[in-house]
C-alpha positions in Angstrom: 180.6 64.9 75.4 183.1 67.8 75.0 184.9 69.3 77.4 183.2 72.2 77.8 180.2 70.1 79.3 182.2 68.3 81.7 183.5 71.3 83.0 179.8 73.0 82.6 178.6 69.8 85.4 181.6 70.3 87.5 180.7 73.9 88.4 177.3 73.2 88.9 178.5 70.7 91.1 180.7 72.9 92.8 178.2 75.8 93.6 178.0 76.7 97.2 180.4 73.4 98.0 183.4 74.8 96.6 184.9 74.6 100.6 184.4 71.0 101.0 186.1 70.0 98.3 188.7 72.0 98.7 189.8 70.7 102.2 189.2 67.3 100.9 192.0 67.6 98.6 194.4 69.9 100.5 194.4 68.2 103.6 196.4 64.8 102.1 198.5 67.3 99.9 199.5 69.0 103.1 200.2 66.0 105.0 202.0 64.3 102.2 203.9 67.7 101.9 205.1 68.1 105.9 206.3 64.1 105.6 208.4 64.7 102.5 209.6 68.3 103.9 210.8 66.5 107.6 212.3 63.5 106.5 214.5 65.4 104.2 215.3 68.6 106.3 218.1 67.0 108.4 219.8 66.6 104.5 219.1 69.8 103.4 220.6 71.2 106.5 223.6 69.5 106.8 224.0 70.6 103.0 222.9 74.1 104.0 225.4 75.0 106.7 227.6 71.7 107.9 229.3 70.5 105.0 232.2 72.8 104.4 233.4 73.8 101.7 233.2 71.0 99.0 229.7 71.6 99.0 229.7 75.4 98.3 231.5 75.2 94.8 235.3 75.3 95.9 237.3 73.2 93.9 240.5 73.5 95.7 238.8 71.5 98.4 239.5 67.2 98.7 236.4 65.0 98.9 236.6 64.6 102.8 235.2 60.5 103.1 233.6 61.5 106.5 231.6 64.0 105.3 230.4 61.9 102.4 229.2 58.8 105.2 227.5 61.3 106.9 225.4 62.6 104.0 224.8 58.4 103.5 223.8 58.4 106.8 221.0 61.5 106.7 219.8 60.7 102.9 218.3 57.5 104.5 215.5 59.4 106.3 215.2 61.2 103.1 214.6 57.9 101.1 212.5 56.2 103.5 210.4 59.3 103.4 209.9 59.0 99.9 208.7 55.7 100.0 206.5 56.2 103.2 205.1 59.4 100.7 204.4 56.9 97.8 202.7 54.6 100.0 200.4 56.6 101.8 199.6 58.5 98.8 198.4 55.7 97.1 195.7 55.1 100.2 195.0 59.4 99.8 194.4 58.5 96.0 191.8 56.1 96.8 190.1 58.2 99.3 189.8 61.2 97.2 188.5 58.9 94.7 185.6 57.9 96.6 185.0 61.2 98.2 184.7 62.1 94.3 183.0 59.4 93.1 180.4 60.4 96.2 180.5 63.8 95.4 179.5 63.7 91.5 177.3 61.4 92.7 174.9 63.7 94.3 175.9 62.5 97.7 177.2 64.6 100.7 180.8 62.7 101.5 182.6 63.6 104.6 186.3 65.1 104.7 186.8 61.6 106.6 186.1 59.6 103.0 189.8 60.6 102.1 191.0 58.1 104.8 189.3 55.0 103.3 192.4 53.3 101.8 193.5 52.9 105.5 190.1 52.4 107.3 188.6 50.0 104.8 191.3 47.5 106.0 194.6 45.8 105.3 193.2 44.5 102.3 192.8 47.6 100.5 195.1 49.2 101.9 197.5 46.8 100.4 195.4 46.9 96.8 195.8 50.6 96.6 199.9 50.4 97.2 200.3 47.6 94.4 197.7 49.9 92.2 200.2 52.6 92.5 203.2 50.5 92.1 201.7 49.2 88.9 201.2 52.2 87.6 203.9 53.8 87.8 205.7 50.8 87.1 204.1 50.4 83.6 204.4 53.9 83.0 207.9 54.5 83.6 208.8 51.3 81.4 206.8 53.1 78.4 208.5 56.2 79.5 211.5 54.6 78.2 210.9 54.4 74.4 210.3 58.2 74.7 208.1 60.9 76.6 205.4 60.7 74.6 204.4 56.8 75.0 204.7 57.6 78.9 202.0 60.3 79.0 199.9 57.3 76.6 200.6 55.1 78.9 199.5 57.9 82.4 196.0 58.4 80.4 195.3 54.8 79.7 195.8 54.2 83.7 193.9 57.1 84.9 190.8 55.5 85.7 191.9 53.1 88.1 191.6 54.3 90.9 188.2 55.5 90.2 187.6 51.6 89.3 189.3 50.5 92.7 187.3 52.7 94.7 183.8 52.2 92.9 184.7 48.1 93.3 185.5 46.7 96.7 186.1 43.3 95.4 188.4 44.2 92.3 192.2 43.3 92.6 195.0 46.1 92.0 195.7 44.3 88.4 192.1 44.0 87.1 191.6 47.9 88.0 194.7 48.7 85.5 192.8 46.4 82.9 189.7 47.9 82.9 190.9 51.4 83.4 193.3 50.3 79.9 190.0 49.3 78.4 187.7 52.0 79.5 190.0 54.4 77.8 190.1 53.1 74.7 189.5 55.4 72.3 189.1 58.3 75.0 192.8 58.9 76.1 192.6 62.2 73.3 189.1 63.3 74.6 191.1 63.5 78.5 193.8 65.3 77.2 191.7 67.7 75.7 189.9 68.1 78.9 193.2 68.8 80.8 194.3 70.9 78.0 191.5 72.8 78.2 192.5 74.2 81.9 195.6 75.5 80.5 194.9 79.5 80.8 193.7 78.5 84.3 197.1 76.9 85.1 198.8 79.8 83.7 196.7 82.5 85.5 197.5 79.8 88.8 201.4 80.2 87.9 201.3 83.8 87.5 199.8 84.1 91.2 202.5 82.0 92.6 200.3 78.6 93.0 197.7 80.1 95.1 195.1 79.6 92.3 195.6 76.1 92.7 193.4 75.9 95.5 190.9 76.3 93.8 191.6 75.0 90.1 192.4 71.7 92.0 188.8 70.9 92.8 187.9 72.1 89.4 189.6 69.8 87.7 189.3 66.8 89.7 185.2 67.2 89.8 185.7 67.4 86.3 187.6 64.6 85.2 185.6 62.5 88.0 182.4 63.3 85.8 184.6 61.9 82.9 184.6 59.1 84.6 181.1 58.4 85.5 180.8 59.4 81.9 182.9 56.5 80.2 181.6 54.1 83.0 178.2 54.1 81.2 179.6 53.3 77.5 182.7 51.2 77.4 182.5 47.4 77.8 184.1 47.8 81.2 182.2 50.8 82.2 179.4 49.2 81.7 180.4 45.6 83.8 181.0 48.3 86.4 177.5 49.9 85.7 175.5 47.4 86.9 178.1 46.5 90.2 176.7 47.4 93.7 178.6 50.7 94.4 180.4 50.4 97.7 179.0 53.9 99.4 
């Protein structure tokens, strides 16, 4: 299928239930937003306004030690933060994967959906944190011979959530397996996909991000069809096919 056609379906899909999907996808984003913005504003204040002048660019000022241990001190909240971020965002992923997955699906998923990678139980919870992990794990080690074997590497993963959230039974590692296999030979047919949103991300730039709102849903109904679209002709797709779906 080209690109055109996925984005054809995702429309179609969209029409009239443009809102539901947007608040399924800005809620988490929000959430993860306000975490990450208060765990790191007690740093970013004492930067802003408390301390003096080493900070603001004057080099006839000495390192002052105390300062220094207390911007130790109020960078762990920041760091913590982070990591609470990653962690519940893999969960989010998971969620909006199934609310997704439900959606293309024909189905009528609630805005409550998102919050299966913590309601489904510890279980998955915990699959959906090493998912993550692995992934960017993997990725940032491929990142390392260059930029270009990274973004390989972030398109032969991209399915697995999808696969996570479509199996209930699958572990975190099988997931990044089948997603590796499942895009074999598709990884350029995604990338022109995204690529093909680019005047839309432009056009969402120019009007400060606010176009995101609704590009986001766009492109994530979209690449969900891709999805459902390589699940009924690769090898693993197909041992996915014929699975029990989990909703």
């Amino acid at each position: 299928m080209k690109s055109k056609n996925f984005k054809i379906l995702a429309l179609n899909q969209l029409r009239g239930r443009w809102g539901a999907v947007i608040a399924a996808l800005i809620v988490p984003s929000l959430a993860l937003a306000a975490l990450s913005l208060l765990t790191s504003l007690p740093l970013q204040i004492y930067n802003m306004f408390a301390a003096g002048p080493y900070y603001f660019g004057d080099a006839g000022a000495s390192y002052v030690p105390a300062a220094a241990m207390r911007e130790t001190l109020l960078s762990v909240p920041a760091f913590l933060g982070e990591i609470a971020v990653f962690v519940l965002s893999a969960a989010l992923l998971y969620g909006i994967s199934r609310y997704l997955l439900k959606f293309v699906r024909g189905g009528q998923p609630v805005i409550g959906e998102i919050f299966g990678g913590f309601t489904r139980g510890a279980e998955t919870f915990g699959r959906t944190v090493l998912l993550r992990l692995l992934i960017a794990v993997f990725t940032a080690l491929w990142s390392l011979l260059f930029v270009i074997p990274g973004i390989i590497a972030g398109y032969r993963y991209s399915m697995a959530f999808y696969i996570l959230a479509d199996n209930d039974n699958i572990s975190a590692h099988d997931a990044l397996k089948a997603s590796k296999e499942m895009m074999r030979g598709h990884k350029w047919e995604l990338f022109k996909l995204h690529l093909s949103f680019i005047g839309w991300i432009i056009l969402c730039c120019i009007t400060c991000g606010i176009g995101f709102i609704f590009l986001s849903p766009y492109i994530n109904t979209a690449q969900a069809n891709f999805y459902e679209y390589l699940r009924g002709i690769r090898s693993a797709g197909a041992a996915y096919a014929g699975a029990p779906q989990t909703f």
